[in-house]
N, C-alpha and C positions, 0 to 999 in steps of 0.2 A: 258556252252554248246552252241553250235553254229547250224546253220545248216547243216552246213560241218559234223560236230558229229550225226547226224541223218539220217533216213530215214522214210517217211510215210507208217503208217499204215494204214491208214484209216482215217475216219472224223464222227461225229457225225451229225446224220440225223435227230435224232426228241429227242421227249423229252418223257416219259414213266412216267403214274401216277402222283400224288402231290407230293411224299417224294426224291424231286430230279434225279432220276433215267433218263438214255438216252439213246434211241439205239444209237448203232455206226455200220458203217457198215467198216470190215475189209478189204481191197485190198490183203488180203497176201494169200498163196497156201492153206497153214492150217489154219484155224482162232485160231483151238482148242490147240493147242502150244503157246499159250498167256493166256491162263487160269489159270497163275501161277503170270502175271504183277502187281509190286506191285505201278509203276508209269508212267505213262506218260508227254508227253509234247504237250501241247494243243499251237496251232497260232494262235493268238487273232488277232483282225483288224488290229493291229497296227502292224503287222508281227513281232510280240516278241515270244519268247519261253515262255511259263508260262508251271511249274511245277504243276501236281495233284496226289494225288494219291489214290489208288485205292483201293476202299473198299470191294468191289466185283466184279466177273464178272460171269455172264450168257450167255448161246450160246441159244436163243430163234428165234427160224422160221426165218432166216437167218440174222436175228441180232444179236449180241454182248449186251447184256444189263449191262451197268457200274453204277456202284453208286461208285461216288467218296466223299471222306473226304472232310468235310463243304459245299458241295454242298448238302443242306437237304431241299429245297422245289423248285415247278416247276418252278418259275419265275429266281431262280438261274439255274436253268440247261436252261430254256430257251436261257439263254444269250449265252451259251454253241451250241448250232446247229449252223453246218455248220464250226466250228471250225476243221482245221487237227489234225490227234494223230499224236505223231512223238515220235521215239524211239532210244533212243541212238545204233550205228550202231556197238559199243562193243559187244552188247549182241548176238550180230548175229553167228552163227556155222561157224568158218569157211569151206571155199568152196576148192574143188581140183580146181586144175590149167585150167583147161577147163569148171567150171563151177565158175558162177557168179551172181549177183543179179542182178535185174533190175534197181535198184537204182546208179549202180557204173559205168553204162556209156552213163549218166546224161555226156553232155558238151564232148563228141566225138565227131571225126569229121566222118560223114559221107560220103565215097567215092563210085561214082560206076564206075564198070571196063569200061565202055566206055564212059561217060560223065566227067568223074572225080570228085571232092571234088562236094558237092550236101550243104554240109551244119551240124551245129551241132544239136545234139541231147537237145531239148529241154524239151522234155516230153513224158512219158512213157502211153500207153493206156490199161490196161488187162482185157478182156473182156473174156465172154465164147464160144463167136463166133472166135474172132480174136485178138490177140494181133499187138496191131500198137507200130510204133515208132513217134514221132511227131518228124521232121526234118525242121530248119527254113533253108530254100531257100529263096533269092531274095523276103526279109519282109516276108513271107507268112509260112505258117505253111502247110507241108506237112506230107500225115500221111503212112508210109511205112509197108508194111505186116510183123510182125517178121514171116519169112519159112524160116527155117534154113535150108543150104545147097539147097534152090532154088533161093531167094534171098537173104538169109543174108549168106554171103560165109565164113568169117571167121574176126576173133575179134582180134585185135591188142591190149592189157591190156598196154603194153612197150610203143606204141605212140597213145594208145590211138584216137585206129581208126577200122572204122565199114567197111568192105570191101564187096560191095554192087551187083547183079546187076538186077539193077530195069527193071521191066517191061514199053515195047513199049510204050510213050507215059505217063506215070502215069505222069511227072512234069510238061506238057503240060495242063494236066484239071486243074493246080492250078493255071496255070500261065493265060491262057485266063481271060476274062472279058468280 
């Protein structure tokens, strides 16, 4: 399993009681549609894939609470925070042709109709206020509103291109100093 076979769910925030246990907080629309996962894949420091799997899970006051097999006291789940979950990208439903994940365009090129090519997609931001897109321009990390049909105009999946158009000014406040 690779990273390319994956995408993130989420990461492990803290640690829960003595008998191994951890919150994890989920990134995904539904958390409660993984209440059935029988494994994950944790990114250890060394940015490896490590296998765990899953002994249980709880949905508690907006955590995910896991207790994974042989992880059975704090100091082992301790080691565990701050680690990513990542999940094979198989298991995923597929999508109609007009809809997509967040994860699948990861390394687009992002264009806008009057500046042109702006830069690829480096990272994904989903938030409950605003969903961004992180776009590296000129070294720097720009973070683009996803508003569909005001600035994000339409998705190219064939070449794998984001057809943009940005607001007055927005690649100016990254680029000052």
């Amino acid at each position: 399993m690779t990273f390319d076979d994956c995408y993130e769910v989420g990461y492990i925030a803290k640690t829960y009681g003595i008998k191994g246990e951890v919150h994890a907080v989920f990134d995904v629309d539904n958390p409660e549609e993984y209440q059935e996962i029988e494994s994950v894949f944790l990114v250890n420091k060394s940015q490896q894939l490590v296998p765990y799997f899953v002994e249980n899970v709880r949905f508690v006051q907006g955590y995910v609470r896991l207790k994974f097999e042989e992880i059975d006291d704090v100091d082992a789940a301790r080691a565990l925070v701050g680690n990513k979950l990542m999940l094979p990208t198989d298991i995923l439903p597929e999508t109609d042709e007009e809809e997509y994940y967040f994860h699948e365009i990861l390394g687009y090129k992002v264009v806008d109709a009057d500046l042109g090519e702006v830069g690829p997609v480096v990272q994904l931001y989903d938030s409950t206020n605003q969903d961004l897109i992180g776009v590296e321009h000129q070294g720097k990390e720009v973070l683009i509103p996803y508003i569909k049909d005001q600035i994000i105009q339409t998705l190219d999946h064939t070449q794998k291109i984001i057809h943009v158009t940005l607001p007055g000014g927005l690649l100016d406040v990254y680029l000052e100093e």
